[in-house]
C-alpha positions as CSV (number, residue, x, y, z in Angstrom):
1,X,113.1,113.6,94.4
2,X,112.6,113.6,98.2
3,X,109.6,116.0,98.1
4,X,108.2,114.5,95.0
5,X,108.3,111.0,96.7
6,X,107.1,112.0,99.9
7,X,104.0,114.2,98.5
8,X,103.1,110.9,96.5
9,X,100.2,108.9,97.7
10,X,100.2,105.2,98.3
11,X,99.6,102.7,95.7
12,X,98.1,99.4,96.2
13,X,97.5,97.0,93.2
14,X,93.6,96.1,94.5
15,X,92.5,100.3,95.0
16,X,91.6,103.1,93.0
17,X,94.7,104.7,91.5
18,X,94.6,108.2,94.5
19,X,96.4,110.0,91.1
20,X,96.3,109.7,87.7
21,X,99.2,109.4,85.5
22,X,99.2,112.9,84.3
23,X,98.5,114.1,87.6
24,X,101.4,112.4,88.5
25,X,103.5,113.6,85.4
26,X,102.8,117.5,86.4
27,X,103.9,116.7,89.8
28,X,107.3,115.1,88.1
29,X,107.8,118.1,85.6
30,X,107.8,120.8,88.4
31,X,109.8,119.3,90.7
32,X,112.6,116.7,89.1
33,X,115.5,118.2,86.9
34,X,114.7,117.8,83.3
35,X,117.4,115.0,82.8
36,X,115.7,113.3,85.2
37,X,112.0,113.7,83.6
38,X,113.0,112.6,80.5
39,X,114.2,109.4,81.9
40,X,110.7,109.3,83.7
41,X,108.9,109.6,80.2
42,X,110.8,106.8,79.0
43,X,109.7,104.3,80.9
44,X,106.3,102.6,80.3
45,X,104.6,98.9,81.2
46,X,102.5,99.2,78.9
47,X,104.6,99.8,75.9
48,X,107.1,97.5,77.6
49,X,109.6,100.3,77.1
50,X,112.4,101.5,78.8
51,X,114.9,103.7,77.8
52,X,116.7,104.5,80.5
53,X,120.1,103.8,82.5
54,X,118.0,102.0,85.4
55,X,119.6,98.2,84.4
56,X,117.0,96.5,86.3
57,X,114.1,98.1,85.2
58,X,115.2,97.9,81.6
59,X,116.0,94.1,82.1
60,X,112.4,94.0,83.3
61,X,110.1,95.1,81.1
62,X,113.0,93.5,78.3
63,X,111.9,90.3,80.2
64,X,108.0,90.7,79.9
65,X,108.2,92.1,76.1
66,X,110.1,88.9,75.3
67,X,108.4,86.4,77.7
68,X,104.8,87.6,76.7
69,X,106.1,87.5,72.8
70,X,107.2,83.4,73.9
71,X,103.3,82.7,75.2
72,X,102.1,84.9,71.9
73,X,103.8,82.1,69.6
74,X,103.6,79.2,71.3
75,X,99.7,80.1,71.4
76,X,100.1,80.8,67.8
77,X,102.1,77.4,67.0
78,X,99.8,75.3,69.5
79,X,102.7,74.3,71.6
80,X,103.5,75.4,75.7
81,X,105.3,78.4,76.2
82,X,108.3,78.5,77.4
83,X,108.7,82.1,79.2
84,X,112.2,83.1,80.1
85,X,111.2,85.1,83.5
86,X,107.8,85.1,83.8
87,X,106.4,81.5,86.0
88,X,104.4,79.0,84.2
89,X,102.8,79.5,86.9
90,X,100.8,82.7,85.9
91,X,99.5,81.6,82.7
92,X,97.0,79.0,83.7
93,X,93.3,79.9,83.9
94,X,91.2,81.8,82.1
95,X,92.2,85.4,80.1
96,X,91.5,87.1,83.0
97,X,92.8,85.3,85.7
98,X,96.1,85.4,83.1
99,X,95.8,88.9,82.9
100,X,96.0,89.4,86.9
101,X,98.2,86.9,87.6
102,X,100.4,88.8,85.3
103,X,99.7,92.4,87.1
104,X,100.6,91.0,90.6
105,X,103.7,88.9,89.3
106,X,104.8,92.5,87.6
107,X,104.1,94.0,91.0
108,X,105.9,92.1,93.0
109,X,108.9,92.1,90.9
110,X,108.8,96.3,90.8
111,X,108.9,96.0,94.5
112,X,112.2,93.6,94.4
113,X,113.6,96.3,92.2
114,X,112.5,99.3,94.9
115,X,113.8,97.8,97.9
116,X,116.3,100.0,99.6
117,X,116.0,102.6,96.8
118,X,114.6,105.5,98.7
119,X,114.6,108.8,97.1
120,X,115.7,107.7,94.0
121,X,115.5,108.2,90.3
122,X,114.6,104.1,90.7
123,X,111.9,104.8,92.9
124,X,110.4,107.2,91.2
125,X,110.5,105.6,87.9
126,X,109.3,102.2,89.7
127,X,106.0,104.5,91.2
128,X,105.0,105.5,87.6
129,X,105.4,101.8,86.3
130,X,103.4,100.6,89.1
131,X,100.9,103.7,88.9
132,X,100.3,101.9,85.3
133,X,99.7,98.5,86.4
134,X,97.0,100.4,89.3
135,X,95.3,102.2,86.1
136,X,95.0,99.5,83.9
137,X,93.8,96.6,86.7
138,X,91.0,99.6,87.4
139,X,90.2,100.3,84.1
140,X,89.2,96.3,84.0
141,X,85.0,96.2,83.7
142,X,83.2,92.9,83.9
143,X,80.3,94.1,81.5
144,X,82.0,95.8,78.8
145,X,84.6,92.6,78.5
146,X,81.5,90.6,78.2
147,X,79.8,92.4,75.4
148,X,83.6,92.6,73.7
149,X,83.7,88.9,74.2
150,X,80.3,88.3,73.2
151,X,81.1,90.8,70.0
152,X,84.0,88.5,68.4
153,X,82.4,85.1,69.7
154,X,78.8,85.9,67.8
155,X,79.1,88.7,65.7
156,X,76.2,88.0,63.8
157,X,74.4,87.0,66.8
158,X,75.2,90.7,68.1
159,X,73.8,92.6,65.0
160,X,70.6,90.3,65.0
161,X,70.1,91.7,68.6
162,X,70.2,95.5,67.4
């Protein structure tokens, strides 16, 4: 885990992820034991998925699954949510501004859980998570989410246009 770690790049929420995911997995498969790159493939944000015997990283992404659920059904039932975890906080604004509210909340709280965990399983499974949340803010683009938006607000309007 120590070379793995230290052979790593960076991450910063606001950059260009410096590796991608399965770069990152290669890197993980060659150089952790197997028990321990199993319990790397377990974990995913965006699946909200963690099977693994990290507590608080499980408890985590537990927390967001259920919390983002909560806002999911209150939308649905035209009520406020009431999120367990998550701050009200985060879900003012537009979808957008939700969306990376949400990302740097997730963040931070991945840092609170990497704190003094050098060279760790934690770490490393803490660098993929957050590798994730790097990928997907990157992978947002202002033009294609307004021609999606424009797509379910005016569908007609859209196939007149073509």
């Amino acid at each position: 885990m120590v070379y793995l770690m230290t052979s790593l790049p960076s991450l910063s929420l606001g950059e260009a992820p410096p590796i991608t995911i399965d770069e990152f997995n290669d890197d993980a498969k060659r150089q952790l034991s197997s028990r321990h790159f199993k319990a790397l493939q377990s974990v995913d944000i965006q699946k909200l998925d963690a099977k693994v015997g990290v507590k608080s990283i499980s408890s985590l992404l537990n927390s967001i699954k259920e919390d983002l659920s909560e806002v999911r059904t209150a939308k649905a039932q035209n009520r406020q949510p009431k999120p367990e975890r998550m701050p009200n906080s985060l879900l003012r604004g537009n979808p957008m501004e939700r969306e990376m509210n949400i990302l740097q909340w997730q963040w931070e709280e991945l840092q609170d859980i990497e704190a003094g965990k050098t060279f760790t399983l934690t770490e490393v499974l803490v660098y993929k998570l957050k590798l994730q949340l790097v990928e997907r803010l990157y992978s947002f683009d202002e033009i294609k989410g307004a021609e999606v938006l424009a797509s379910v607000v005016n569908p007609g309007k859209n196939k007149e246009g073509k």
